[in-house]
N, CA and C atoms as an extended XYZ file, in Angstrom:
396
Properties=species:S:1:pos:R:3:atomname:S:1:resname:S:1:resid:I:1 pbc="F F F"
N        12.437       52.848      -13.747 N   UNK     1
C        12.474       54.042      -12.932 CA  UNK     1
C        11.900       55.244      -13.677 C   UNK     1
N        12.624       55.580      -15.114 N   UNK     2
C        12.138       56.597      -15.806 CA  UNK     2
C        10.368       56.534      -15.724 C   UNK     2
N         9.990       55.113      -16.170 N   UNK     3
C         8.223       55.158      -16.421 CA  UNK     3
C         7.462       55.157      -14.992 C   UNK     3
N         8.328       54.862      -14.193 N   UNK     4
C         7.156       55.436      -12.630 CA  UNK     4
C         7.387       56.789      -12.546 C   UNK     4
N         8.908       57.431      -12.981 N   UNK     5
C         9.139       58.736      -12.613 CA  UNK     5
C         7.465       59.666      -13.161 C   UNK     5
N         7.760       59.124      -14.761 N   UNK     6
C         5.989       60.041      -15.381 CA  UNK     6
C         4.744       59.396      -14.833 C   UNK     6
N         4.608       58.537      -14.047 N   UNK     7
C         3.643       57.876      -13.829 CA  UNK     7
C         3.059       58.996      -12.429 C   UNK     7
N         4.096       59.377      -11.789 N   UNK     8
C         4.198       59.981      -10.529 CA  UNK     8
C         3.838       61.532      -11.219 C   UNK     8
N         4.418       62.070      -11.773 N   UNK     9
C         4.757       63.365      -12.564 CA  UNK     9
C         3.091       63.565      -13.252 C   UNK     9
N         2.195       62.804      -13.989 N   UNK    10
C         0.941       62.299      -14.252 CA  UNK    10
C         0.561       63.014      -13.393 C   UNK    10
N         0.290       61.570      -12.449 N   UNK    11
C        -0.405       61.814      -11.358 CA  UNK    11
C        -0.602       63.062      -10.899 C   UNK    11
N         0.445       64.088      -10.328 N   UNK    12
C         0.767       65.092       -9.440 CA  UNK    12
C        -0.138       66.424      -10.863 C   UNK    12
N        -0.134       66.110      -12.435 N   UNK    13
C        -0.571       66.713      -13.173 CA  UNK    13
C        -2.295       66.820      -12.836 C   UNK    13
N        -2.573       65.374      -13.054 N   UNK    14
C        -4.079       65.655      -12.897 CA  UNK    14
C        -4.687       65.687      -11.892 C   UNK    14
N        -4.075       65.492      -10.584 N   UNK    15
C        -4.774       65.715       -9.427 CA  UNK    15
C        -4.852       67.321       -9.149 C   UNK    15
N        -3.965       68.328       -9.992 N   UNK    16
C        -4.301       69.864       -9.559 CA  UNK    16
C        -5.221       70.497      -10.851 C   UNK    16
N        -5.638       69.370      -11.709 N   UNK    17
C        -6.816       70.202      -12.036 CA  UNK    17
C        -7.827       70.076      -11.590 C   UNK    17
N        -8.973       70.625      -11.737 N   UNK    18
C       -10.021       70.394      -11.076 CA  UNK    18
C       -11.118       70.990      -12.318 C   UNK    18
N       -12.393       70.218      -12.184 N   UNK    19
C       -13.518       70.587      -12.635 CA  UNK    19
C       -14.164       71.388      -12.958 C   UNK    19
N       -14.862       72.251      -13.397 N   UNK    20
C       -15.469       72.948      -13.449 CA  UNK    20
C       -16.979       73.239      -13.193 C   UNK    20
N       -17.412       73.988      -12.081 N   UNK    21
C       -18.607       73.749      -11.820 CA  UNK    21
C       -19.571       75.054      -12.149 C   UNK    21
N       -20.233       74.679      -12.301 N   UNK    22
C       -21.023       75.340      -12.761 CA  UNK    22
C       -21.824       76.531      -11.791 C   UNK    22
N       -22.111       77.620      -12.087 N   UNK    23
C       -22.350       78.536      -11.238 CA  UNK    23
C       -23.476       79.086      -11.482 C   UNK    23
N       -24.907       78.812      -10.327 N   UNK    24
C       -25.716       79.694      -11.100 CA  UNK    24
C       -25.764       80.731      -11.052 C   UNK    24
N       -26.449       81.716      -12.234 N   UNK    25
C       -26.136       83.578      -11.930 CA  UNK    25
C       -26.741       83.776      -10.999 C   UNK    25
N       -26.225       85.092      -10.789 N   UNK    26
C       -27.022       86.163       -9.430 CA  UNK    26
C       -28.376       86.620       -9.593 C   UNK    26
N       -29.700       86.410       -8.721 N   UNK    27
C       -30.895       87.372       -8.923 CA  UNK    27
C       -29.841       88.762       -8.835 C   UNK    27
N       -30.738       89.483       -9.581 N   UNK    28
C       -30.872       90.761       -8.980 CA  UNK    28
C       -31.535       90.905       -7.704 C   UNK    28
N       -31.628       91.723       -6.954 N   UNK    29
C       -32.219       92.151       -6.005 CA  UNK    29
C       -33.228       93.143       -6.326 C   UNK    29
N       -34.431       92.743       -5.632 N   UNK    30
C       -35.783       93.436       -5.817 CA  UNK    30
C       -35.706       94.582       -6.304 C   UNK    30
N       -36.358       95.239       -7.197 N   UNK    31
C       -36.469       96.538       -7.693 CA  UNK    31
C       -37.534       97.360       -7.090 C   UNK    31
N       -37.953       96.643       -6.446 N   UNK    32
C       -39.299       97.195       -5.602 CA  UNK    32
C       -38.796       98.798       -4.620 C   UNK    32
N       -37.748       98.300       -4.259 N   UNK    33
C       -37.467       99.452       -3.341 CA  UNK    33
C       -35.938      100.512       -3.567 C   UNK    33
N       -35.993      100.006       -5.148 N   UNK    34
C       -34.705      101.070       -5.475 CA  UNK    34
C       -35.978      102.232       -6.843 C   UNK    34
N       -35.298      103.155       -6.732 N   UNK    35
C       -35.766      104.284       -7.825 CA  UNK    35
C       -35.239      104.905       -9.576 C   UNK    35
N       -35.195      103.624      -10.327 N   UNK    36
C       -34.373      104.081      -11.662 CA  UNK    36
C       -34.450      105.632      -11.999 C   UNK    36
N       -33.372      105.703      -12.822 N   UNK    37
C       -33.495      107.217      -13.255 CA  UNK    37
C       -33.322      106.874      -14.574 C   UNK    37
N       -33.543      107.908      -15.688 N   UNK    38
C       -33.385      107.603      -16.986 CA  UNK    38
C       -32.619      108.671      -16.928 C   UNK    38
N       -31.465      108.052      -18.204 N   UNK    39
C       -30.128      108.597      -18.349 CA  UNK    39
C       -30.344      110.088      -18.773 C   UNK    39
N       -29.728      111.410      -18.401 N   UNK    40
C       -29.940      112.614      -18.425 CA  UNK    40
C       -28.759      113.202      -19.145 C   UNK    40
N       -28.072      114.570      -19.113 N   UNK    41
C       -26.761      114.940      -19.653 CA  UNK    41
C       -25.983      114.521      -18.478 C   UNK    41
N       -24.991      113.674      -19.275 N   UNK    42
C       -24.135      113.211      -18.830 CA  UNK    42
C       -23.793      112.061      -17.588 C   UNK    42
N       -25.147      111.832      -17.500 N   UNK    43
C       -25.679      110.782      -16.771 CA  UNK    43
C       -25.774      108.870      -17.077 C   UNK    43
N       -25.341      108.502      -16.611 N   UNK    44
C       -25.575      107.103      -17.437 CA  UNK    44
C       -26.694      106.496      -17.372 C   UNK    44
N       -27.443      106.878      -16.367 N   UNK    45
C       -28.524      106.308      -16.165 CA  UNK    45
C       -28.051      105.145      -14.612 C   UNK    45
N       -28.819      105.246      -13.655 N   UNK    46
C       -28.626      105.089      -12.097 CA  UNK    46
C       -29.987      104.324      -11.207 C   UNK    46
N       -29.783      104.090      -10.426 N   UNK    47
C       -30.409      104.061       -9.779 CA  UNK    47
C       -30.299      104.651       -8.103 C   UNK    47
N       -31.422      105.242       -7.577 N   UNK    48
C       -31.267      105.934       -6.373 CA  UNK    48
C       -32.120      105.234       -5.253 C   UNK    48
N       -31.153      105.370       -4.054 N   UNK    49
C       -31.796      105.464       -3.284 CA  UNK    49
C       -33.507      105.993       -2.916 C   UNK    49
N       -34.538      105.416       -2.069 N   UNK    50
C       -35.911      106.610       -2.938 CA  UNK    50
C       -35.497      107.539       -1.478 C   UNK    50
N       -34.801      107.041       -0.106 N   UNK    51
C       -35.133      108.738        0.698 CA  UNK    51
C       -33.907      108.717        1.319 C   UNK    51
N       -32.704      108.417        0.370 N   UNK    52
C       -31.527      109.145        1.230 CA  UNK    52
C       -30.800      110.246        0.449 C   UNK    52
N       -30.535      110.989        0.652 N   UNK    53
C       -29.633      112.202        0.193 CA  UNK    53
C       -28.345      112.685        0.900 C   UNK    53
N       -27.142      112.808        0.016 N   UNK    54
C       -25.987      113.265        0.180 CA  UNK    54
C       -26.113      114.476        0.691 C   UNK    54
N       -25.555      115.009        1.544 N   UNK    55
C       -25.235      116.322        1.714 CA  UNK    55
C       -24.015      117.301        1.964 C   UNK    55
N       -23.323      117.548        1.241 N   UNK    56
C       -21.740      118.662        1.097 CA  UNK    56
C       -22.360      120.133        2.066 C   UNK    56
N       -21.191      120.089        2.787 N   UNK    57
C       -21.394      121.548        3.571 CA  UNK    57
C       -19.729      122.289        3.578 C   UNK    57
N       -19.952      123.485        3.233 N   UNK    58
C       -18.368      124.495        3.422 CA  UNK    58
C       -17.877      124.387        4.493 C   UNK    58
N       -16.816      123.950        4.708 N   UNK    59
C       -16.203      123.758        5.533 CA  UNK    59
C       -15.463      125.333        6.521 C   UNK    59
N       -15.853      126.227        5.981 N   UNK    60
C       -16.077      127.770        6.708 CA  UNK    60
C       -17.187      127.873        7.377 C   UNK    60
N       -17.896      127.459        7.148 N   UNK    61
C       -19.716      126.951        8.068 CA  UNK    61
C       -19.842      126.205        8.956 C   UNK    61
N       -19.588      125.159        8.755 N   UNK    62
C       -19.970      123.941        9.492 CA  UNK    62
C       -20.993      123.489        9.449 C   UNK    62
N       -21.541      122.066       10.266 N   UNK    63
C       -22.305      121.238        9.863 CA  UNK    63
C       -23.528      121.642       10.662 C   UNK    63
N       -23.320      122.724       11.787 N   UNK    64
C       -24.020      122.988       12.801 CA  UNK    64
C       -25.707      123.052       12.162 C   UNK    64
N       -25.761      124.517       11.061 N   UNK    65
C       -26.560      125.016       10.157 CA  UNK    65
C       -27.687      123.543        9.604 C   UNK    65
N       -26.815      122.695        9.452 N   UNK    66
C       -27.379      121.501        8.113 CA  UNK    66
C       -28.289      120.494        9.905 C   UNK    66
N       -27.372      120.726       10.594 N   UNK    67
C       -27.874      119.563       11.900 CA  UNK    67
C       -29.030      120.208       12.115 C   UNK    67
N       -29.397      121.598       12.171 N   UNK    68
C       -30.790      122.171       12.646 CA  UNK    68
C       -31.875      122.143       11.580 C   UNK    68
N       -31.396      122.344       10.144 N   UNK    69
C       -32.582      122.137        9.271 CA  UNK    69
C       -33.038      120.719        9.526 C   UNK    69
N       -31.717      119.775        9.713 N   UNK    70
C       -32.484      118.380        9.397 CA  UNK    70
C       -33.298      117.944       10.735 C   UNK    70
N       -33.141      118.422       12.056 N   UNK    71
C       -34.621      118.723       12.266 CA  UNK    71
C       -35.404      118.767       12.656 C   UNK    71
N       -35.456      120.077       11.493 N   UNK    72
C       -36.212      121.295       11.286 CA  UNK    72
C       -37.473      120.052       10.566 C   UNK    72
N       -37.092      119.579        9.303 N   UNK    73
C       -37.419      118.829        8.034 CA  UNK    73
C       -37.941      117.436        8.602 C   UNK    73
N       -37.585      117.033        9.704 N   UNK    74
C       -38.116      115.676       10.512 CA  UNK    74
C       -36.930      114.813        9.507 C   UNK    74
N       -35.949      114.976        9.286 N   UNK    75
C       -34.954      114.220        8.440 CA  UNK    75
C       -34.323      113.572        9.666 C   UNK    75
N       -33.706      112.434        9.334 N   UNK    76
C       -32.916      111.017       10.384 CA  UNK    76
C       -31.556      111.377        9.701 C   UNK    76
N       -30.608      111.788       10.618 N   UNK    77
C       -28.897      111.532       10.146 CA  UNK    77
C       -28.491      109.790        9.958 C   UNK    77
N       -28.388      110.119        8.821 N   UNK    78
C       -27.974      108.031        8.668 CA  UNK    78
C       -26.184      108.379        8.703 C   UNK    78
N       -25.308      108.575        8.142 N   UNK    79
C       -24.208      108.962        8.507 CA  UNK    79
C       -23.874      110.637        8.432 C   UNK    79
N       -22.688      110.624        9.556 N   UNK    80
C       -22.053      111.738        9.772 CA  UNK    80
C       -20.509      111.512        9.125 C   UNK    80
N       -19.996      112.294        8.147 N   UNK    81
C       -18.998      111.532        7.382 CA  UNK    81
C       -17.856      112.694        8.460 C   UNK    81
N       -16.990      111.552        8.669 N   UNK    82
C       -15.943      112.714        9.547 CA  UNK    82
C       -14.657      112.572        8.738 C   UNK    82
N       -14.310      112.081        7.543 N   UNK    83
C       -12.897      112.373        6.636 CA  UNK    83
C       -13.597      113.986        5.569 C   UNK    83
N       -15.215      113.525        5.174 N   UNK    84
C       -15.527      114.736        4.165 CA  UNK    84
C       -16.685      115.495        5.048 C   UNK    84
N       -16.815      116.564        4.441 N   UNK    85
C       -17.554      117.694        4.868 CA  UNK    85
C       -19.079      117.430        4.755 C   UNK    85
N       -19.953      116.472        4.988 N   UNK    86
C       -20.979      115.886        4.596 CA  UNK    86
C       -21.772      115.158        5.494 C   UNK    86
N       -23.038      114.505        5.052 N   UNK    87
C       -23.621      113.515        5.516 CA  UNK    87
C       -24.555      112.697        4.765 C   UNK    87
N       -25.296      111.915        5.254 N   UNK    88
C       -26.662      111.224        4.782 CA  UNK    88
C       -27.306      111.354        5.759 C   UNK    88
N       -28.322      111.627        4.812 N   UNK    89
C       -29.867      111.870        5.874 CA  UNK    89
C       -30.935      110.805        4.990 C   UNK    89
N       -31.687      110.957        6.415 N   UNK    90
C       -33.150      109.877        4.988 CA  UNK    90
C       -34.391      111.121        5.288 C   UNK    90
N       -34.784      111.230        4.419 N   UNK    91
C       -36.149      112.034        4.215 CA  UNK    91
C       -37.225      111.544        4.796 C   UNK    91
N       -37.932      112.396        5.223 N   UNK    92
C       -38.874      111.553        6.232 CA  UNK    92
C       -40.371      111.279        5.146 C   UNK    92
N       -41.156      110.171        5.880 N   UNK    93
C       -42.115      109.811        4.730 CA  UNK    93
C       -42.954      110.482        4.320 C   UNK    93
N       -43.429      110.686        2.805 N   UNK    94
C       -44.665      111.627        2.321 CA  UNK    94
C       -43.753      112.466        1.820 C   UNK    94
N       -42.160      112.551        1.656 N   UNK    95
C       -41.955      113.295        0.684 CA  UNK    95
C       -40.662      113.090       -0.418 C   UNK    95
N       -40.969      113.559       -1.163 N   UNK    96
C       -39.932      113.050       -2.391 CA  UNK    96
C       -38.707      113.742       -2.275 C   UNK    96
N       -37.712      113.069       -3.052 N   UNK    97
C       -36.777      113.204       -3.244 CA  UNK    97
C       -36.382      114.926       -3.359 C   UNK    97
N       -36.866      115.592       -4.324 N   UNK    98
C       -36.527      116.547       -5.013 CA  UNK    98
C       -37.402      117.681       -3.912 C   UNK    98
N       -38.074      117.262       -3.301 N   UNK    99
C       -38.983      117.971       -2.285 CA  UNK    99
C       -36.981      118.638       -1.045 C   UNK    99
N       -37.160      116.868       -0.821 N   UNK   100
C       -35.874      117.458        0.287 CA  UNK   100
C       -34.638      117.952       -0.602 C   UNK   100
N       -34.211      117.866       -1.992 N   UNK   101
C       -33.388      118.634       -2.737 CA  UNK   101
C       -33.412      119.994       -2.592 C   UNK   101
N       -34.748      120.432       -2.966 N   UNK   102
C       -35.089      122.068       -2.863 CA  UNK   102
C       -34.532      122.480       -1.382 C   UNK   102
N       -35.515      121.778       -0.581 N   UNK   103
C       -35.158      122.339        0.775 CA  UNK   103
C       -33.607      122.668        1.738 C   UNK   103
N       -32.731      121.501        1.411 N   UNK   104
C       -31.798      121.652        1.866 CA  UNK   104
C       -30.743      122.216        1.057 C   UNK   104
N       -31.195      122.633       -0.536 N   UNK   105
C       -29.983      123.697       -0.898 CA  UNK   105
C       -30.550      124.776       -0.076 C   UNK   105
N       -31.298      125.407        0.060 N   UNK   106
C       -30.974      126.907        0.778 CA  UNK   106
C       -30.549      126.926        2.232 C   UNK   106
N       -30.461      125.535        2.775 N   UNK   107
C       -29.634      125.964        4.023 CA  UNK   107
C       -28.450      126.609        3.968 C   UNK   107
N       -27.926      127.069        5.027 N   UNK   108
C       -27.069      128.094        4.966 CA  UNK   108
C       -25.441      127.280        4.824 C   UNK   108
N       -24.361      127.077        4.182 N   UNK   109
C       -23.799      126.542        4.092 CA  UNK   109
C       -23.587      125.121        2.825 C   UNK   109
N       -24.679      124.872        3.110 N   UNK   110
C       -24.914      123.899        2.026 CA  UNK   110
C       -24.298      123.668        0.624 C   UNK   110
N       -22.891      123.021        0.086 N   UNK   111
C       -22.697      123.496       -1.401 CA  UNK   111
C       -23.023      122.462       -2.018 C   UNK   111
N       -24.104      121.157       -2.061 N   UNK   112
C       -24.528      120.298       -2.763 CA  UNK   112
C       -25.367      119.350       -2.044 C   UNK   112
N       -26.427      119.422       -3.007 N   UNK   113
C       -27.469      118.075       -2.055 CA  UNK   113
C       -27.473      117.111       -3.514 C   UNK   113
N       -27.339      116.087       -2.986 N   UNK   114
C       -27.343      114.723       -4.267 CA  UNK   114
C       -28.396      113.462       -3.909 C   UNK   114
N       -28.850      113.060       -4.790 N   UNK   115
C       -29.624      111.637       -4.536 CA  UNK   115
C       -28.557      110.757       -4.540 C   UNK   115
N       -28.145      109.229       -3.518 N   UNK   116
C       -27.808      108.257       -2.795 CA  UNK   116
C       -27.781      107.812       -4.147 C   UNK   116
N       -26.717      107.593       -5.183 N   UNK   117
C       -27.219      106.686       -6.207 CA  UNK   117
C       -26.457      104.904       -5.378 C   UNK   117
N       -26.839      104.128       -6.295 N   UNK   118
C       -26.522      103.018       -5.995 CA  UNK   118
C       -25.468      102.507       -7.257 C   UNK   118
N       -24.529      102.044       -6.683 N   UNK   119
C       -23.630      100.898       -8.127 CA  UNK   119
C       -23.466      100.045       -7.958 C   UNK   119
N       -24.083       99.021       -8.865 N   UNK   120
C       -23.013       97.885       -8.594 CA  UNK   120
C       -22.371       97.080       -9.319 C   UNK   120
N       -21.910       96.330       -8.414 N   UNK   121
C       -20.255       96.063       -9.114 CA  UNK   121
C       -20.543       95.264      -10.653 C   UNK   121
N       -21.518       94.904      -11.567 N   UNK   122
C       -21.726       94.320      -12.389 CA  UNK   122
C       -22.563       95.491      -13.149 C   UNK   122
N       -22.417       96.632      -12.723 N   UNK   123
C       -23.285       97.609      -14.125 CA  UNK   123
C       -21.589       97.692      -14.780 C   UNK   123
N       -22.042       98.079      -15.979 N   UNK   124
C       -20.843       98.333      -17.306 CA  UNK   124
C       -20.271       99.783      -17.055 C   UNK   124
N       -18.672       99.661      -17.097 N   UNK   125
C       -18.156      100.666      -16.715 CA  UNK   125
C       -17.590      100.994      -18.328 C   UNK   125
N       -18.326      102.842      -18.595 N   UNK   126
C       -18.286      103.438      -19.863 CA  UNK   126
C       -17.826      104.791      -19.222 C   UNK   126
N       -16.671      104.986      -20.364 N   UNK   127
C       -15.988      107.124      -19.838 CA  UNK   127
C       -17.101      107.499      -19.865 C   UNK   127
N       -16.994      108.526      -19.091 N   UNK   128
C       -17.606      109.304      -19.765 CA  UNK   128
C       -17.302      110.798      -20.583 C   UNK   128
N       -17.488      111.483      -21.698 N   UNK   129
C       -17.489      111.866      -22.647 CA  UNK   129
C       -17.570      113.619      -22.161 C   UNK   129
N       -16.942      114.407      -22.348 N   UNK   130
C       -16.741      115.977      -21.791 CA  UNK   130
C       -17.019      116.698      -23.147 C   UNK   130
N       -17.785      117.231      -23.684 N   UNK   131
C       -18.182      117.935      -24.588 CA  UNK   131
C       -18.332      119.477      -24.417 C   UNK   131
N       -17.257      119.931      -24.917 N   UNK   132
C       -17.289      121.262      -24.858 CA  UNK   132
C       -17.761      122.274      -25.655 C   UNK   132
């Protein structure tokens, strides 16, 4: 009885391990249509979106101001964020990034325009460092 008891007890051992298979890694995904940045102050170095941009508006303003420049600018609303004061827009073609940066800080209201960076879940997560 005892030697079927481990025979059983065995059994029930090696049937819950299992193998190990082998996994192949992930491509990356094309670089063709993302925009590296080289690391700046305080920057880690990113990659951006090439024509979407963040946009923060004061919430004493409203979004009204930012809905008429964009357009004004031939810009596409890709989201309307309704928890934050913001949106995404895509820039329309033939112009760069920093083209629609300039432009949409001086709208009226406006307290930040940002490039769309991208993360993902396999870049290396490092503090970053506050130097005063």
């Amino acid at each position: 009885m005892k030697v079927f008891a481990m025979l059983i007890l065995s059994l029930l051992f090696f049937s819950t391990c299992k193998t190990k298979k082998e996994v192949a890694p992930l491509n990356p995904p094309e670089r063709g249509e993302l925009l590296p940045s080289m690391p700046g102050k305080g920057e880690l170095g990113s990659e951006y979106s090439p024509n979407t941009l963040i946009i923060m508006v004061s919430e004493d303003v409203g979004k009204e101001p930012l809905y008429k420049a964009i357009k004004d600018y031939g810009a596409t609303l890709k989201y309307d964020y309704s928890i934050i004061p913001g949106v995404a827009i895509l820039i329309p073609e033939g112009t760069t990034l920093e083209q629609g940066i300039a432009y949409f800080k001086k709208v009226k209201g406006v307290v930040s325009v940002n490039k769309d960076r991208i993360t993902r879940l396999t870049d290396p997560v490092r503090p970053r460092l506050e130097v005063k």
